[in-house]
VOGU-3710 file (C-alpha; in Angstrom, 3 decimals, decimal comma):
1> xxxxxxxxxx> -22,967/-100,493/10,711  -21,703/-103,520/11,732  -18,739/-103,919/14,998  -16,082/-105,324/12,158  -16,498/-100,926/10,493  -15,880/-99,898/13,885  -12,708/-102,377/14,802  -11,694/-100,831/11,516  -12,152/-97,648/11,506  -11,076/-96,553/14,862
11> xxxxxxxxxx> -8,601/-99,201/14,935  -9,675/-101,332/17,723  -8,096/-104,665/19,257  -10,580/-107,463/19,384  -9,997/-109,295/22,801  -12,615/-111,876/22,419  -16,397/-112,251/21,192  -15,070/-112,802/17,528  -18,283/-114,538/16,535  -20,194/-110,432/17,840
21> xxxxxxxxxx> -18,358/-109,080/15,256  -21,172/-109,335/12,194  -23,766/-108,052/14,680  -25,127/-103,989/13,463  -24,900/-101,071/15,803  -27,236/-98,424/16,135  -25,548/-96,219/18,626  -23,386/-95,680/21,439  -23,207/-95,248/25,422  -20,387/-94,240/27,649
31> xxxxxxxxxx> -20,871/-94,640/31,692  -18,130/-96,583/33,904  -21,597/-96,908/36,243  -23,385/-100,087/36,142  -26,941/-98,941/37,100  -26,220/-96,244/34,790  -25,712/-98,390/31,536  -29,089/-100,460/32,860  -31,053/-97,940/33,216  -30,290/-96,116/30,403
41> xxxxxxxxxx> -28,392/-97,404/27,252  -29,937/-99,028/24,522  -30,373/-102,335/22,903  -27,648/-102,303/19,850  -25,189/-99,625/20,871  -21,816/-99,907/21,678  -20,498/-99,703/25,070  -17,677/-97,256/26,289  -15,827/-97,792/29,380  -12,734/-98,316/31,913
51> xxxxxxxxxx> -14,420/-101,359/33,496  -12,759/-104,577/33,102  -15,099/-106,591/35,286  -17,205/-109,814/34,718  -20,333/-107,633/35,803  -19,903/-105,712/32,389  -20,744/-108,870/30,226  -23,829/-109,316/32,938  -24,886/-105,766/31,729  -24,168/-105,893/28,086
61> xxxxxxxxxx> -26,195/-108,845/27,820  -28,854/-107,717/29,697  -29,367/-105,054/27,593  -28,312/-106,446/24,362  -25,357/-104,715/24,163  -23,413/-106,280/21,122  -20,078/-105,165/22,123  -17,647/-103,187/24,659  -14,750/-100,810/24,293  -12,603/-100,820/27,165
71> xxxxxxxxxx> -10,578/-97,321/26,597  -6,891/-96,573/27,973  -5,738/-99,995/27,521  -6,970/-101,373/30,756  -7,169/-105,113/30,774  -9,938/-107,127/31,252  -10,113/-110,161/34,031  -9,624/-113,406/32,574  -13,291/-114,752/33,796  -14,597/-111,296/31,639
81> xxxxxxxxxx> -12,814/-112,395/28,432  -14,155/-116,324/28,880  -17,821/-114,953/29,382  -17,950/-112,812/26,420  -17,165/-115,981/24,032  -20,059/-117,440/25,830  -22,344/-114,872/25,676  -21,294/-113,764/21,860  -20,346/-110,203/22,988  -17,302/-108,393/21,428
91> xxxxxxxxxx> -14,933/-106,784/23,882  -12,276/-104,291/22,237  -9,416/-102,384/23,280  -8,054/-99,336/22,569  -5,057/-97,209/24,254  -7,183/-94,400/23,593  -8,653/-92,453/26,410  -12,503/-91,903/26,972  -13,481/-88,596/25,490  -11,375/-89,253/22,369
101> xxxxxxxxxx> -12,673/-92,549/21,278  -16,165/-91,603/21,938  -16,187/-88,662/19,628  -14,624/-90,960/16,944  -17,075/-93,489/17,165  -19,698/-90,598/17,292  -18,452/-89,573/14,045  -18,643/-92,777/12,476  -22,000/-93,446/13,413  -23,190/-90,199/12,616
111> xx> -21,788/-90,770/8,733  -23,842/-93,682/8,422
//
């Protein structure tokens, strides 16, 4: 699946890391906890969270996270949104809280 079904599907605003948007997913990971997402999420899944910190590209890319969904329509620093054009990783918005868009994308990815 790639991040463009998933900006689609759950109806997603893409804040920056356009060029992410052909990359594939293979799962997902919700944690607002840093040490969390390194120590445990995987390479290719999508990220869940509130965060809205530069430290979150840091992580995703790290990891090889390919792109972030920052739920309840918090907004993301403007240093966050320059760094994931330079490191090619999506960021997305939603309005949507936590639990909800995490059981939608778990039902999309579970389709595929």
């Amino acid at each position: 699946m790639k991040i463009t079904d998933i900006v689609e599907a759950l109806d997603l605003k893409v804040i920056s890391g356009q060029g992410a948007l052909i990359k594939d997913v293979t799962g997902g990971y919700v944690s607002d906890l840093l040490s969390d997402v390194i120590g445990n999420a995987r390479e290719g899944s999508v990220w869940i969270t509130l965060q809205t910190h530069l430290n979150i590209i840091a992580v995703a890319s790290l990891k090889d996270i390919p792109a972030i969904i920052i739920v309840k329509g918090a907004v993301p620093e403007e240093n966050t949104i320059k760094k994931s054009n330079e490191e090619n990783i999506a960021l997305l918005s939603t309005e949507k809280d936590t639990f909800t868009v995490t059981g939608q994308l778990y039902d999309l990815i579970k389709k595929e």
